[in-house]
N, C-alpha and C positions, 0 to 999 in steps of 0.2 A: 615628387615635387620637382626636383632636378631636370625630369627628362620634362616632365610635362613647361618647364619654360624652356628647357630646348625647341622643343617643338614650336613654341610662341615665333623665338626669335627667329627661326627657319623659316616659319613660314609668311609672319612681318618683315623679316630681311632687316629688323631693330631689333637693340638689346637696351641693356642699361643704360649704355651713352655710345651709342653707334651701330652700324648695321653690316659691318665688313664681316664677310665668313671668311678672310684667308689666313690661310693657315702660315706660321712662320714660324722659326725655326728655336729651340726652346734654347736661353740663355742662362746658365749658370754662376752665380757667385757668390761666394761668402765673405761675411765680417763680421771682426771679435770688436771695433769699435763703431760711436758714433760714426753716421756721414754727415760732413757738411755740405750742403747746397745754397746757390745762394737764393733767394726768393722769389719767385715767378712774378710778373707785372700783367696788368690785367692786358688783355689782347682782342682785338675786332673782332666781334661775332662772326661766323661763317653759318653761313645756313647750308653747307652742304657739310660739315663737322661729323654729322653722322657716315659719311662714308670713306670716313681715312680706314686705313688699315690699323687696326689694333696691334701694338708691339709694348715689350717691356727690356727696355737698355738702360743699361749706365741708372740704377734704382729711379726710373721714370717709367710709368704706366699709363702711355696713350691709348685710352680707350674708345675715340671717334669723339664723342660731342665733351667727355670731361678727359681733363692731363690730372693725375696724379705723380707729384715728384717729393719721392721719398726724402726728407733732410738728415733725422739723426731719430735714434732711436734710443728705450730705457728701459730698464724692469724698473715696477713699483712694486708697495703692498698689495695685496687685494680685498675686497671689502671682505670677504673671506679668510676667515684668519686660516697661518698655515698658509694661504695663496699665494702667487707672484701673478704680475701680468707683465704681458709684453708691450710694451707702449711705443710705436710706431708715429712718430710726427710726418705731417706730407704738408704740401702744397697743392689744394684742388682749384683746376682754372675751368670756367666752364666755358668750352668754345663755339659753344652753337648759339643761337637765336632766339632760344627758351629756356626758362626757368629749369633747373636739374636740381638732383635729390642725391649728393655724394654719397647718403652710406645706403646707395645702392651696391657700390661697389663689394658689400659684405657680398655678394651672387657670385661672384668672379676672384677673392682672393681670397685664399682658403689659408689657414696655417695648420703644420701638422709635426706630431712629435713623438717618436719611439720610447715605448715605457720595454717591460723585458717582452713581452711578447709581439704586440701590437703596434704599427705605424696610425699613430690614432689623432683623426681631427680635433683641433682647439674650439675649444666656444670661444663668441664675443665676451668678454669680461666687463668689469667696472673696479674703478681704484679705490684704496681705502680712503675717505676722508682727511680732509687734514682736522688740526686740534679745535676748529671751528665749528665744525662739520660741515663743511663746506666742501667739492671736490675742485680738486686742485687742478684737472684739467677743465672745467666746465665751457671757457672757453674754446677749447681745440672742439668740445665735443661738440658742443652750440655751428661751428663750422660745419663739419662733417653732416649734422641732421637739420638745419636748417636749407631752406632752398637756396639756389645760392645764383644769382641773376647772370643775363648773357655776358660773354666778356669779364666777368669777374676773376678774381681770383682771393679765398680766404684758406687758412691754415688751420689743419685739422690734424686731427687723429685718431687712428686702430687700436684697438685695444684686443687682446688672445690674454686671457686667462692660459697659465701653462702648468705641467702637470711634476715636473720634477725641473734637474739642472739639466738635461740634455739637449742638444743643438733644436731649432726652431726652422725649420724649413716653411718659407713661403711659394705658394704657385700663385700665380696670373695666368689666369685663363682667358680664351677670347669668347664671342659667342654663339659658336661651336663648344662652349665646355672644355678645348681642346689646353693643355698647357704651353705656353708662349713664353715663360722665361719663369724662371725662380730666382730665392737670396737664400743665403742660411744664414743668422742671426746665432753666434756661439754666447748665451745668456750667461752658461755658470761665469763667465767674465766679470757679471755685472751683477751675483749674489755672493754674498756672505758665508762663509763654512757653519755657521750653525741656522742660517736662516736656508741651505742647501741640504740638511741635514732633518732637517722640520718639514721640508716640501718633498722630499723622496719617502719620508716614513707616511704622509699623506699621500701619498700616488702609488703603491704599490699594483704590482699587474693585477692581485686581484681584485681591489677597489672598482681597477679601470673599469674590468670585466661587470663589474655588478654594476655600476654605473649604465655601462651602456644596456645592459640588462632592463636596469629597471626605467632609461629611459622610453626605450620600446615599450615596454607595459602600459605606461604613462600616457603613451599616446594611443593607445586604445578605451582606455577611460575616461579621456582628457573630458569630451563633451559633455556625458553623464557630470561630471564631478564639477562641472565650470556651471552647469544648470542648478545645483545644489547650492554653488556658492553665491550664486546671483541673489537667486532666494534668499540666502541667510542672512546679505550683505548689501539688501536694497539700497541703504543709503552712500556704498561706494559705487563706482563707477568701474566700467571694464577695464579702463584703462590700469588704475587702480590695484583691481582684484590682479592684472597679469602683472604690476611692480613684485608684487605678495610671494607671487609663485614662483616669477621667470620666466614664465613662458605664458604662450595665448592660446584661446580655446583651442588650437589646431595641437597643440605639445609642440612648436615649434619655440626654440629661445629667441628671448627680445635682444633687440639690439642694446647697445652699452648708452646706459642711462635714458631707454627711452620707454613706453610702453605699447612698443608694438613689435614686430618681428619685420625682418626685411620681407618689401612687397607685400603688406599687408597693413590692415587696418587693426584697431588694438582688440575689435570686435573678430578677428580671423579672417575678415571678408579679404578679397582682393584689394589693392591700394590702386591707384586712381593711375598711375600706368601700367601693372599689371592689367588690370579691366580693360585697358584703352589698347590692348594685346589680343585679352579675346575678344572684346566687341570686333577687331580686326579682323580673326580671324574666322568668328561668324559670318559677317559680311562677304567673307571672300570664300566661304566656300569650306573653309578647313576645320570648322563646329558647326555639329548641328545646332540650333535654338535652346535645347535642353544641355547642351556642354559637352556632348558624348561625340566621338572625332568621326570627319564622313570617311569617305575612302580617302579622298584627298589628304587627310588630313595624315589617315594610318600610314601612306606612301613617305608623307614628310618626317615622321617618325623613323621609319623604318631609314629614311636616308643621316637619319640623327647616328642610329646606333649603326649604319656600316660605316660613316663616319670615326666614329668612337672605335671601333674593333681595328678599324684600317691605320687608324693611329696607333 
């Protein structure tokens, strides 16, 4: 799935929120506290926003048409007992001309985290309710997944599910895939010795291993088992039937709090700028009609992964 919207954005010359392939040079830093920022003000649309260069400094993540700028950050519960999440507050401004879709940004910021054996990517998460049952971020998340008009700017947030107390490395990537700056986030700061203690006996290496085990499985079944539950479950809706499971008929996880998966509908299909990707990429030459890549298309590929190796 990964290379396959690589190859989109290569060969659109757009991504998520911008269309710059250069490459820049990766940025390092860590912190055991919040940041404070002060709050973005909404700014003049640019219609040409898609061609800045994508960079991440000073915890801001310019990605051409959307600025994410990191403010402060927290572990919570997770709706998972046993869990933590890592909860990321930002400032999303959208600079371009058109309507944008912030938690596209899940395509581009990956979080990840060493258990004993493995440097192992975070899912998106979701927090525990509060005593209402009510989620206590619903407004940061309401940001992040609703659209968010030109010139704007609203307050959202990332949510990673994490797996023990060990440090939380973020990438930002551009789109090339390529990494452009990281943060490390040192969490056990900001758990408990026995709620540290509860979340390591739950993440052991081998859990991880069977996890990711039975994820893979999961996604060879997924269709079969999503056709089964349709049937059984007429009167719920897809969206629904993927809150149930976590994931959508593809075995891809939804995003936090919502019921669909990034770039995607809650149905698996494509979402409405992916599609607007390949319809693109049809028209030009780099899909045949049936979806299957021409030559043009395998050359744009092939310049993804010497890309990728060359990095």
């Amino acid at each position: 799935m990964k290379k396959s919207i690589a190859f989109l954005i290569v060969a659109c010359g757009i991504a998520l929120a911008g269309c710059s392939t250069n490459t820049n040079k990766t940025e390092s830093s860590s912190s055991s506290s919040s940041s404070s920022i002060s709050s973005l003000s909404s700014v003049k649309p640019d219609p040409n926003a898609s061609e800045r260069t994508w960079t991440y400094k000073n915890n801001v993540f310019d990605a051409g048409n959307e600025t994410y700028k990191f403010t402060k950050w927290d572990v919570m519960d997770s709706v998972d007992e046993g869990k933590k999440v890592l909860v990321l507050y930002c400032d999303v401004t959208n600079n371009s001309t058109k309507e944008m879709d912030p938690s596209n940004v899940y395509m581009v910021v990956h979080a990840y985290q060493k258990n004993a054996t493995s440097d192992v990517q975070l899912d998106p998460g979701m927090v525990k309710p509060d005593e209402n049952g009510n989620d206590p971020l619903q407004q940061y998340e309401d940001g992040l997944h609703n659209n968010l008009l030109p010139g704007k700017t609203v307050k959202a947030v990332m949510l990673f599910t994490i797996n023990n107390d060990k440090s939380v490395r973020l990438e930002f990537e551009n789109p090339n895939f390529e990494t452009i700056g990281t943060k490390t986030y040192k969490v056990s700061k900001k758990i408990s010795k026995a709620d540290k203690k509860k979340l390591n006996q739950s993440s052991s290496s081998s859990s991880s291993s069977q996890s990711q085990t039975a994820a893979q499985q999961s996604k060879q079944s997924t269709t079969q088992s999503t056709q089964q539950e349709i049937q059984t479950n007429t009167a719920k809706s897809q969206g629904e039937i993927n809150r149930e499971r976590g994931y959508d008929p593809n075995g891809a996880p939804l995003l936090p709090g919502q019921d669909h998966a990034a770039g995607s509908n809650p149905d698996g299909s494509p979402d409405a700028w992916v599609q607007g990707q390949i319809d693109w990429a049809k028209q030009n030459g780099y899909l045949n009609p049936d979806g299957t890549e021409t030559d043009k298309g395998r050359a744009a590929d092939q310049e993804v992964e010497q890309n990728e190796q060359s990095w």
